[in-house]
C-alpha positions in Angstrom: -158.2 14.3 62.8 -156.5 12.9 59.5 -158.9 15.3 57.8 -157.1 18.4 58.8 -154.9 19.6 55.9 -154.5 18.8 52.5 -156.8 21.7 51.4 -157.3 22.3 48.0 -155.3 25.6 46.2 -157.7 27.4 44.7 -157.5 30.2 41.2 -159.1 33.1 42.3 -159.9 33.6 38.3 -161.0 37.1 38.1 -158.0 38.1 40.2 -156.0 36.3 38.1 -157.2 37.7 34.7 -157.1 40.8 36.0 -153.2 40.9 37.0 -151.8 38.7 34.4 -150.9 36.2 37.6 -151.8 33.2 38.8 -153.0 34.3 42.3 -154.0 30.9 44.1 -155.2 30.5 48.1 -155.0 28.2 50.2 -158.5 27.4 51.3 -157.9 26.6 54.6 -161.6 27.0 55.8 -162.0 23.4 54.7 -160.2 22.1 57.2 -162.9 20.0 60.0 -163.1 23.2 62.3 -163.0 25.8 59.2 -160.1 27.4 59.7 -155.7 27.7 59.4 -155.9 27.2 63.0 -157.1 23.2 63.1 -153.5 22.9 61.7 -151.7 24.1 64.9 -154.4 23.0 67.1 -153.4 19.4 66.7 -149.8 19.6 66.7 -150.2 21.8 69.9 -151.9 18.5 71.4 -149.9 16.0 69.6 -146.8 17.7 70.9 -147.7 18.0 74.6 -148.6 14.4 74.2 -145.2 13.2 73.2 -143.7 15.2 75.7 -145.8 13.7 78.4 -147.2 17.3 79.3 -151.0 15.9 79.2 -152.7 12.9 80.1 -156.1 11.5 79.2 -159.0 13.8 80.5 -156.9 16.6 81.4 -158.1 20.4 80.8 -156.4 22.9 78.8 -156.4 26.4 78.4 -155.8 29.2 75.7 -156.1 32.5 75.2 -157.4 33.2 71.9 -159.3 35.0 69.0 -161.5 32.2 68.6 -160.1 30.3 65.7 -157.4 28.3 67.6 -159.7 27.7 70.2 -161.8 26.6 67.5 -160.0 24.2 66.3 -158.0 23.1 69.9 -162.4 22.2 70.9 -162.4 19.6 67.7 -158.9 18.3 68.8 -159.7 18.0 72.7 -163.4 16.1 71.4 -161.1 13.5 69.6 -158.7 13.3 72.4 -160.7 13.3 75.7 -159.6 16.2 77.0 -161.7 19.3 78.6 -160.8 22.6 77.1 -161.2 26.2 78.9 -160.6 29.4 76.5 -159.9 32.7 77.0 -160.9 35.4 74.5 -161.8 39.1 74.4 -165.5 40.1 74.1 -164.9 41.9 71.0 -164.6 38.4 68.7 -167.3 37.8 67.0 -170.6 36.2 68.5 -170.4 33.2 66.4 -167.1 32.6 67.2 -168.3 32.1 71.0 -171.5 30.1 69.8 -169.1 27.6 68.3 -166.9 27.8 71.1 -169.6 26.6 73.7 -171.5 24.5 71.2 -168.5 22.2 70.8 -168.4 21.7 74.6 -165.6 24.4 75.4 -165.8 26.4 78.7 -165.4 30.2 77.7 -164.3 33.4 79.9 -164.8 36.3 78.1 -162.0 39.4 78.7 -161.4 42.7 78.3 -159.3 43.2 75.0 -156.5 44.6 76.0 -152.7 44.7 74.2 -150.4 41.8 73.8 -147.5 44.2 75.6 -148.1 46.4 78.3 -147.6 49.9 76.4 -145.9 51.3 80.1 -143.5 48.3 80.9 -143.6 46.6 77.4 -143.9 43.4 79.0 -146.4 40.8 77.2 -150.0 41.1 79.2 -150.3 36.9 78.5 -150.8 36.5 82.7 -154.1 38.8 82.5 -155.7 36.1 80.4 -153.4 33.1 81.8 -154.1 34.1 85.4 -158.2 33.4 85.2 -157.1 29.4 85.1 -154.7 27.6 86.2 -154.4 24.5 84.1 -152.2 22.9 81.0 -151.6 26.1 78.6 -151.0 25.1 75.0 -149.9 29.2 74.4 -150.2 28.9 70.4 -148.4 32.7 70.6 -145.2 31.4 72.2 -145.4 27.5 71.8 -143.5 27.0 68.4 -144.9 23.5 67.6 -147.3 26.0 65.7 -145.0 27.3 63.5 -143.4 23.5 63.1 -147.2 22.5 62.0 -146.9 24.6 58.9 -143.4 23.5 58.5 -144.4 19.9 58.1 -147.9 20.5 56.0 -148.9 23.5 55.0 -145.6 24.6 53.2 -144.8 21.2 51.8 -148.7 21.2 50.1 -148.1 24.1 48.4 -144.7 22.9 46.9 -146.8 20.2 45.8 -149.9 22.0 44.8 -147.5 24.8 42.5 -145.2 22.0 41.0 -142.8 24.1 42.8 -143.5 27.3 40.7 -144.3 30.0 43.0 -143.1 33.2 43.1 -144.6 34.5 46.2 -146.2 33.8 49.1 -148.0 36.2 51.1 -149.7 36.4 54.5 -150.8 38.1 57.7 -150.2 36.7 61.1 -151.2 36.5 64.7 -149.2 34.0 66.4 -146.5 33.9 63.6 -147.1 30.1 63.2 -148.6 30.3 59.5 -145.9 32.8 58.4 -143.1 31.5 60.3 -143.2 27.9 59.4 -144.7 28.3 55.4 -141.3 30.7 54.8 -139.0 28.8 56.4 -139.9 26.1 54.3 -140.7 27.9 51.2 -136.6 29.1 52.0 -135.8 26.0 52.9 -136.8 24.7 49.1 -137.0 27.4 47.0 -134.6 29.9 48.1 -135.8 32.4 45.1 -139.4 32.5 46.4 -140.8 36.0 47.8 -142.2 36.0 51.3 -144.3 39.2 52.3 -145.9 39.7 55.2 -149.6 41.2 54.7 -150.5 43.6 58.1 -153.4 45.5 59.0 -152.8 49.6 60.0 -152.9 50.0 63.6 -150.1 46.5 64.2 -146.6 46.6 65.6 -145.7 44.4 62.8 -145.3 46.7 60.0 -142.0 48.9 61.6 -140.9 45.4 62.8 -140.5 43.9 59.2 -139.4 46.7 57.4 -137.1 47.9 60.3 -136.5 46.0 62.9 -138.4 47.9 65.6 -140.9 46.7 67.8 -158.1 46.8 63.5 -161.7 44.9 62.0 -159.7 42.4 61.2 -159.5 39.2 64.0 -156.4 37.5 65.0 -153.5 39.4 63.4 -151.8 42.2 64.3 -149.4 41.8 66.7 -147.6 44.3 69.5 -145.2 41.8 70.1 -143.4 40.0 68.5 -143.8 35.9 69.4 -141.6 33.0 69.5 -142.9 31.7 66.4 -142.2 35.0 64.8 -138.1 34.7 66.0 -135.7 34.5 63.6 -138.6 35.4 61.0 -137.2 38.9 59.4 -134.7 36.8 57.8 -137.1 35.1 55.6 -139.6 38.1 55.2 -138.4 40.2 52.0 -141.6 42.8 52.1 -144.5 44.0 54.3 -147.3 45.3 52.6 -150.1 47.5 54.7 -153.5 46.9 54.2 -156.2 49.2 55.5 -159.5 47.9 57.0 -161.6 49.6 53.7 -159.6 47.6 51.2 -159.8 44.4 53.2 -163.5 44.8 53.7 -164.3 45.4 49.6 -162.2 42.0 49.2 -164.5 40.4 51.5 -167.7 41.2 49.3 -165.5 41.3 46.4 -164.5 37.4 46.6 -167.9 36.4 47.7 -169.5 37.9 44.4 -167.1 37.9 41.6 -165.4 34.6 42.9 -167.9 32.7 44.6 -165.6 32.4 47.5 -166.9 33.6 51.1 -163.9 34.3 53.7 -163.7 36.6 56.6 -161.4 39.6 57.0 -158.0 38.0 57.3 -158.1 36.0 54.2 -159.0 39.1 52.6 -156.5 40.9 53.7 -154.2 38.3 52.2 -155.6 38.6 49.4 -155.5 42.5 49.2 -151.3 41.8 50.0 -151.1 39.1 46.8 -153.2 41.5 44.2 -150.8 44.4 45.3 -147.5 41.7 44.9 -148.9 41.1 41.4 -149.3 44.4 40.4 -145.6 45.0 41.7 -144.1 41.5 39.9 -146.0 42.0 36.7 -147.6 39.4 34.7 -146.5 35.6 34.7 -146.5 35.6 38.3 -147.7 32.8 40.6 -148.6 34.2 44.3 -150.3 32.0 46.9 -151.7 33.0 50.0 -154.4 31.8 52.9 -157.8 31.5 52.8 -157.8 32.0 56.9 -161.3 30.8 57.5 -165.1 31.1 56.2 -167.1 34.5 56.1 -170.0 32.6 58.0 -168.0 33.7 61.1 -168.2 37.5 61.0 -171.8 37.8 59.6 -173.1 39.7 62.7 -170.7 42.0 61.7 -169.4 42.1 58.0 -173.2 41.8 57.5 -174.9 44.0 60.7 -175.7 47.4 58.8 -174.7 49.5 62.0 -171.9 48.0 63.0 -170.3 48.9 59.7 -171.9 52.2 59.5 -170.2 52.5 62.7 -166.5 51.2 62.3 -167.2 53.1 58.9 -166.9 51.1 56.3 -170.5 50.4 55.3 -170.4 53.0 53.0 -167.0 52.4 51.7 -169.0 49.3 50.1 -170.2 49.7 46.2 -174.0 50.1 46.3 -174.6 45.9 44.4 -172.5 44.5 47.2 -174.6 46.4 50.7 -177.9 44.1 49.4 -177.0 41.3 51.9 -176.4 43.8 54.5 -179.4 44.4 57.1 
């Protein structure tokens, strides 16, 4: 587990050139189970452990998108603990192949919303209530949050020399987010925090206002506990539709060499636009969520883009890997 973290910050060079800013992400699919989410994973377990919540070959439980289960499966491995996961059938299939081929039990739901849309309560007890065993809830737990407040924001101090300008990125939990600008705030008080959100999310009204997609894991109709307190350190929100995020996708993997799934392009999508709006001499970072080798069955399944619509939204020289 001392492998988790300390990823590298890499130019995206074309990007760069092109905006007259240094746009850097955080490639966080290096981490050991390829994704942001080994980060919280372990302080989830590490924290339950010093609070004498689990004990050696205990099961635990989450309802997830896949990463966090992902990376809560490597974490349980090293531990000795049994993990059972809860995620809706619509995540990717090799997101549940990985799930089961690291030794995880996995009940697959109906998706359904976060908050009941009649009683606006949260719908957590739909997923909860299949098992009844330790729950690490990464939404409402905020040792997430505190995992990016202890690593991920203090790397990228380190990483920039302390020059950034902005930091952008989209959220599911709110643990990324909430714990990065709290200590980007924290340190460098100047620094620009926007967060990136997907059309169809809550998230957007919330940020801007107050109020209460193809993209996996962010996009929230509620707002969680690792999100609390969070407006005050969010100074923009910047919209991204599913079109644009998928041209990133195949746009990073051709011109930059770089291969990440939907989220990371999305983040991506909300740093190019915060350059375009700072101007040149900029430095924006963002996160490299996870590896594109996740959503091949369906950035890379001909009809399931044709039928979410975005296959032809593609320029002709980046639909060749598409079958």
């Amino acid at each position: 587990m001392d492998t988790v973290g300390n990823t590298p910050l890499i130019r995206l060079n074309k990007l760069s050139e092109e905006t007259g800013c240094e746009i850097l992400g955080k490639a966080e699919f290096m981490n050991p189970g390829g994704s942001v989410k080994d980060r919280p994973a372990l302080q989830l377990i590490l924290d339950a452990e010093r609070r004498g919540l689990i004990k050696p070959g205990a099961t635990i439980t989450e309802a997830t998108s896949g990463n966090t289960g992902i990376g809560l499966a490597h974490v349980c491995n090293a531990r000795g603990y049994k993990l059972v996961v809860c995620m809706p059938r619509t995540m990717s299939l090799e997101k549940q192949r990985t799930l089961k081929q690291l030794g995880a039990q996995v009940i697959l739901t109906e998706p359904i919303p976060l908050k009941d849309p009649v009683t606006g309560k949260p719908n957590m007890e739909h997923y909860h209530n299949l098992v009844s065993m330790i729950e690490m809830l990464a939404w409402q737990n905020t040792a997430n949050r505190e995992a990016h407040y202890l690593t991920t924001g203090p790397e990228i101090m380190q990483q920039t020399g302390g020059k950034i300008d902005c930091f952008c990125a989209a959220t599911g939990t709110g643990g990324t987010i909430g714990g990065v600008s709290r200590y980007l705030k924290d340190y460098s008080p100047k620094t620009k925090v926007v967060l990136a959100d997907c059309f169809g999310s809550a998230l957007h009204s919330w940020a801007t206002t107050g109020s209460s997609p193809v993209t996996e894991g962010i996009g929230n109709s509620i707002i969680t506990a690792n999100m609390e307190g969070l407006r005050d350190y969010i100074d923009d929100c910047i919209q991204i539709p599913d079109p644009d995020a998928i041209r990133m996708v195949f746009r990073l993997l051709y011109d930059e060499a770089i291969f990440v799934g939907g989220s990371a392009a999305l983040n991506v999508c909300a740093a190019v636009e915060m350059a375009k709006r700072l101007g040149p001499g900029h430095t924006i970072v963002t996160i490299l969520c996870d590896s594109g080798f996740r959503y091949g069955s369906k950035f890379f399944n001909k009809q399931w883009m044709q039928e979410k619509k975005l296959y032809d939204c593609l320029p002709p020289e980046h639909r060749a890997g598409i079958e």
